[in-house]
C-alpha positions as MATLAB code, in Angstrom:
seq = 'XXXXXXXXXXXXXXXXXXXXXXXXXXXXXXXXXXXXXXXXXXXXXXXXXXXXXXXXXXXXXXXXXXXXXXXXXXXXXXXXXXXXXXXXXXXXXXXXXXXXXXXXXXXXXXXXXXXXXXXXXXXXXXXXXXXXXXXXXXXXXXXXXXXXXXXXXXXXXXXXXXXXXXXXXXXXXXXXXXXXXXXXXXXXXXXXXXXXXXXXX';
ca = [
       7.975   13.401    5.569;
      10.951   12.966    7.983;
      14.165   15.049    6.513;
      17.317   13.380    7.005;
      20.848   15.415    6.429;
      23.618   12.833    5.429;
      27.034   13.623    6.795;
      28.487   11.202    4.115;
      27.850   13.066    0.829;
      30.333   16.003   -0.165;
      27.608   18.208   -1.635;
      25.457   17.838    1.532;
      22.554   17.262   -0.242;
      18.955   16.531    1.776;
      17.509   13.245    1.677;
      13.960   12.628    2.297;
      12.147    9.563    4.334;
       8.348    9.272    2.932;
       5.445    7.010    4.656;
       3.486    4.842    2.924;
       0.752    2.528    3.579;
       0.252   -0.667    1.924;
      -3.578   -1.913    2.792;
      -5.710   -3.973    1.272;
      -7.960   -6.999    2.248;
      -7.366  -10.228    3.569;
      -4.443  -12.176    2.450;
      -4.198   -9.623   -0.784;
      -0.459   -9.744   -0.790;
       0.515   -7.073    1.004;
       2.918   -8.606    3.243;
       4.600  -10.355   -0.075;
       4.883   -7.229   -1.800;
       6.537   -5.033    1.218;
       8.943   -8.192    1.464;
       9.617   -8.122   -2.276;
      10.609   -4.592   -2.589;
      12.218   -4.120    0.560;
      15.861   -3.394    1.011;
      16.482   -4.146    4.567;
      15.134   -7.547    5.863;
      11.138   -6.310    6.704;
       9.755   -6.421    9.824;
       6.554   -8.797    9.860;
       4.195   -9.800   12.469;
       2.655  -12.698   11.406;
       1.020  -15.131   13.528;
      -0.747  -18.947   12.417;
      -4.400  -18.722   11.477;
      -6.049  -20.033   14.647;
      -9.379  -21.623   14.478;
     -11.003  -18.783   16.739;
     -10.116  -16.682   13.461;
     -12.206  -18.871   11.242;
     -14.969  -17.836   13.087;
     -14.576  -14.136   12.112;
     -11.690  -14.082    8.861;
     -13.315  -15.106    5.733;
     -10.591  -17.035    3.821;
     -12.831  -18.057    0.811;
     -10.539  -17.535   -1.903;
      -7.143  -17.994   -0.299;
      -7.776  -21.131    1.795;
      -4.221  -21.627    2.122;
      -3.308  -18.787    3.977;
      -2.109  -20.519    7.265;
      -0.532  -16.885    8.502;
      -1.696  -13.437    8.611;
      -0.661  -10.266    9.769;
      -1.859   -9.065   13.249;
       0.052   -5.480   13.902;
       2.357   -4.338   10.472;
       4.829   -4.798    7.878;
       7.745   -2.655    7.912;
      10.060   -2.168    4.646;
      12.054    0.602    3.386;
      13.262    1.215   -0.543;
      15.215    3.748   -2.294;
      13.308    4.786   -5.189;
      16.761    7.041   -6.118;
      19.531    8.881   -4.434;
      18.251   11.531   -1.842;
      14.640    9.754   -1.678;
      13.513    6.610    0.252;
      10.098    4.835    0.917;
       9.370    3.631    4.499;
       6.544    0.829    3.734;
       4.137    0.001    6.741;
       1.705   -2.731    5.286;
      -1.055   -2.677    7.322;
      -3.306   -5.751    8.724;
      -6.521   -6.578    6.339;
      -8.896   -7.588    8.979;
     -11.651   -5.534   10.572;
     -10.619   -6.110   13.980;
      -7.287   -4.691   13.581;
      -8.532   -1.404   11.485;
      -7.742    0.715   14.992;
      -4.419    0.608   14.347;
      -4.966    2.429   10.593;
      -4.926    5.703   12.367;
      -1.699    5.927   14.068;
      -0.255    3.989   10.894;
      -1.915    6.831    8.448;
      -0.557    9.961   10.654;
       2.008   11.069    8.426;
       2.087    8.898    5.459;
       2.587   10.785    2.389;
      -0.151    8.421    0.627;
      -0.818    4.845    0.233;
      -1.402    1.515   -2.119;
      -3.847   -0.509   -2.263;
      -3.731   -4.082   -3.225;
      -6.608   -5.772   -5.050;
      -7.298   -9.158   -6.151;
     -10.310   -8.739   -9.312;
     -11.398  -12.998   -7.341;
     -12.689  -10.771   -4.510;
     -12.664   -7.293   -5.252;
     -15.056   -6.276   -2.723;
     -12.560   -6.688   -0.146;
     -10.804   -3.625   -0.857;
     -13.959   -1.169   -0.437;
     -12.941   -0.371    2.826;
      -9.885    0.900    2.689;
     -10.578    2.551   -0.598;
     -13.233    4.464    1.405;
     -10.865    5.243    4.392;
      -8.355    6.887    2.146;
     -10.740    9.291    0.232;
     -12.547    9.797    3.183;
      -9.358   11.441    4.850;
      -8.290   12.720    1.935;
      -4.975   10.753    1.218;
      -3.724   10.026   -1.725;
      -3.683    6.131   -2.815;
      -3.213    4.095   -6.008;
      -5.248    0.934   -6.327;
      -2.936   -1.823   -7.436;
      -4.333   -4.420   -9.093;
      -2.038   -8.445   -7.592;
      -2.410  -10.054  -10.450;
      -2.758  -13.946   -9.069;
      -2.445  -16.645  -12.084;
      -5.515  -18.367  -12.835;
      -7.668  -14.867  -11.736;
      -9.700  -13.542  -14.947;
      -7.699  -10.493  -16.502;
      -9.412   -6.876  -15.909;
      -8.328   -3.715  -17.108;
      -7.811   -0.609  -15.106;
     -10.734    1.292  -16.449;
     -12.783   -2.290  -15.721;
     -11.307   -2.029  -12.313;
     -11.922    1.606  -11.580;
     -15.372    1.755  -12.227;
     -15.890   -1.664  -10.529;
     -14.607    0.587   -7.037;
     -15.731    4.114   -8.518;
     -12.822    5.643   -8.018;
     -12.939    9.572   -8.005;
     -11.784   10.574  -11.635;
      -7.777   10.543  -11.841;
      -7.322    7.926   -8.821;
      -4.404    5.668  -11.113;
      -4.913    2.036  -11.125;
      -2.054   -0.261  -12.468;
      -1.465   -3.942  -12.348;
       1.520   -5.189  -10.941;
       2.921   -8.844   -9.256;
       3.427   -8.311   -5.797;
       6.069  -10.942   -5.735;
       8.477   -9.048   -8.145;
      10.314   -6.276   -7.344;
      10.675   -4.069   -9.994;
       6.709   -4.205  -10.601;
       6.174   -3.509   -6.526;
       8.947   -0.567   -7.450;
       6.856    1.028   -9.955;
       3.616    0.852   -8.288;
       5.253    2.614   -5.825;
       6.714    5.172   -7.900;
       3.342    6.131   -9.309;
       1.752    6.351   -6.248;
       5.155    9.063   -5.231;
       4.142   11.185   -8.389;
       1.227   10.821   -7.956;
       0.905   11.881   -4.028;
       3.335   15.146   -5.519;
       0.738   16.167   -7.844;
      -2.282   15.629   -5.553;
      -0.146   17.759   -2.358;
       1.091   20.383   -4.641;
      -2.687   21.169   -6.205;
      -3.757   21.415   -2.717;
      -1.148   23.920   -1.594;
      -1.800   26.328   -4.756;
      -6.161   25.498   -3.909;
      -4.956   27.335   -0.483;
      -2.702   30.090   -0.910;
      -4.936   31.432   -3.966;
];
């Protein structure tokens, strides 16, 4: 969380900053839905698919992905007055998982986009975020012509700890990116606040 005071509001209220990570496999759509939700023009660093990647990015499934992501996304939203999401999607390959540690220091919690065509791909990062103990929301990119699952479906398809939310959204629209995020926010509130009480009592 990075605290803010804004010198333009009367009633000097705080506003808050809060990380979040947006991961997910290969060509998922997280780079469409931190540019969909995004209030500031995002930061993206996308390069062309070369053909040395074919020999180690599996693109089955979204063969016409000509660009992917080879550092992060960068997006920020207001989710209301005094609160704002900074959104650092991070890159879905293996090679580049060494930068999901200095991308996770600090992040309140994280989403993470899953396509039901190749749901597998999303293991890993499910695994890193229960393994450190951050709290996540699987989010479910609905693509057209992909067979419709529902959350339960989905959850114990990844077997999710019990209470880990899944929702389906469109990363390409805003106000379904928006809510996603706003469950993961309550969510992450109820997960940090049951910790505190777990260690003062």
């Amino acid at each position: 969380m990075v605290p803010e005071h804004s010198d333009d509001q009367d009633d000097e209220t705080t506003a808050l900053a809060l990380k979040i990570l947006v991961a997910g496999g290969f060509g998922v759509g997280k780079t469409t839905l931190v540019g969909a939700v995004s209030e500031i023009r995002p930061l993206r660093t996308e390069e062309l698919l070369s053909q040395a990647g074919q020999l180690v990015d599996d693109t089955q499934g979204v063969d016409q992905k000509v660009t992917t992501t080879v550092a992060m996304d960068f997006g920020r939203i207001t989710i209301r007055s005094g609160l704002s999401l900074y959104l650092f999607g991070t890159p879905g390959q293996d090679r580049f998982w060494f930068l999901w540690d200095e991308l996770s220091q600090g992040a309140l919690g994280a989403v993470v986009l899953a396509d039901t065509r190749r749901l597998e791909d999303c293991f890993p990062a499910v695994d890193y975020f229960e393994h450190r103990h951050i709290p996540f929301v699987v989010a479910v990119n609905c693509f057209a012509g992909a067979r419709g699952y529902g959350a339960r479906d989905v959850s114990r398809a990844l077997d999710l700890d019990d209470g880990t939310p899944v929702v389906l959204c469109d990363a390409r629209d805003r106000d379904s990116g928006k809510e996603v995020l706003i469950r993961l926010v309550e969510y992450a509130g109820r997960m940090h606040t049951a910790r505190l009480l777990d260690s003062v009592g």
